[in-house]
Each structure stands twice: as structure tokens, then as C-alpha cells.
N, C-alpha and C positions, 0 to 999 in steps of 0.2 A: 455412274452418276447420270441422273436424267437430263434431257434438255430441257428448255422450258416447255415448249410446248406437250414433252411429255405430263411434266407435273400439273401442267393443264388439265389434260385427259385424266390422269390419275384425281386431283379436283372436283373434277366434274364427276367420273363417275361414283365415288366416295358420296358427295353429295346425294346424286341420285338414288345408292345404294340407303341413303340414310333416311327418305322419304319413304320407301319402302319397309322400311321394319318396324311398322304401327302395327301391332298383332291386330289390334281389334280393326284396323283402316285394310285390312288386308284380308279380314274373315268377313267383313262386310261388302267387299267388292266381290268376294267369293259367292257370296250368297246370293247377291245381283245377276252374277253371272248363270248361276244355277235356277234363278226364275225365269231367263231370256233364254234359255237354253229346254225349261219346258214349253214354254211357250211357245218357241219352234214346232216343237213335239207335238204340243195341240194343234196348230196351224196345220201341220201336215195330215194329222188325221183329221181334222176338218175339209182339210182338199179332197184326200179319199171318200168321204163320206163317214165314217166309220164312227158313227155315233155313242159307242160303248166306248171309245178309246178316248173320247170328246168330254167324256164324263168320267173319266180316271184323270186325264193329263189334265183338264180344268182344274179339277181338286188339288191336284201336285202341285199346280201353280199357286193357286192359294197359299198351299201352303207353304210353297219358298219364299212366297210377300212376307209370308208371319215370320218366318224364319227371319227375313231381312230386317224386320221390322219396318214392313212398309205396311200401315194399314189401309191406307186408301187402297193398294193396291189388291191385299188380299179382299178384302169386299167386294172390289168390282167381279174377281177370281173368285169367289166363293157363290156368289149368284151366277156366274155362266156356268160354274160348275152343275150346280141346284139344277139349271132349267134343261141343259143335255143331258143328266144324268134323271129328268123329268122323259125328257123327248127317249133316252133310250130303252127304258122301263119301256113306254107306249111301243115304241115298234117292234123291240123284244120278247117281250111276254105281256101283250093286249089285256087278258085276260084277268092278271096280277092289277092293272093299272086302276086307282079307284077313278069311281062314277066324276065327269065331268061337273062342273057345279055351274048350274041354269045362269046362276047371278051373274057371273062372269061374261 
């Protein structure tokens, strides 16, 4: 037999355990996780400089916002993407990159 303070713990953690088994509350913190976890990934090739990888892991991050269902977030993600994977094109293959527009 327990003591009380067992059936306590047992309590508690039952409880705890019961918060946890939202499939969808638990494939959405999943996905949270897998955008801050690219984002890292971007940060770091950012620090390197490494412009090509700035412009793959941007994209990735967009797209775990959409996955999330975070719009606002994929959008701001989906423009850094656009503009390093603008910036990589230019230092990468100059050549490829069309003509600058005067207006601008």
C-alpha cells in the first residue's frame, strides 16, 4: 500500500502525464521546436558568413513557420530567405545575377 505522500506523487504525476497526451498540443510544440532549432542553423551560418547556407536554412525556417502554422512568422522567414538567397546568386555566380534596376 502506498503512503500518502506516495499517492501524492503518483497524483501528480498522472496528472502531469495527462497534460501531455494532446496529439495535436504536442505535434505543435514539435514543430515550434523544429523552427528554433533551424534558426539556430541559420544564425550559425550567418556567423560564418556562408551565404549559400543563409539561403537554404532561411527557406527551412519558413518553412517550419508554415508547418507550425505560424504565418507571421513564416513571412518574415520567407523574405530573409528571398534577400540571401538574392545576396548568394550575386557573390556566387555574378554573372547569372540580373542587371541592377536604376530605380532602385
Amino acid at each position: 500500500m502506498l503512503s500518502r505522500s506516495g499517492l501524492l506523487i503518483c497524483a501528480a504525476l498522472g496528472l502531469a502525464a495527462c497534460g501531455s497526451t494532446d496529439p495535436n498540443a504536442r505535434v505543435q510544440q514539435y514543430r515550434q521546436a523544429q523552427a528554433r532549432g533551424l534558426v539556430g542553423k541559420y544564425n550559425q551560418a550567418k556567423m560564418r558568413g556562408d551565404v549559400l547556407a543563409m539561403c537554404v536554412n532561411g527557406n527551412q525556417v519558413a518553412a517550419a513557420y508554415r508547418d507550425a502554422h505560424d504565418a507571421g512568422d513564416a513571412d518574415v522567414w520567407a523574405s530573409v530567405g528571398a534577400a540571401d538567397c538574392r545576396r548568394a546568386r550575386n557573390v556566387l555566380a555574378p554573372d547569372l545575377a540580373p542587371p541592377e534596376d536604376p530605380q532602385r
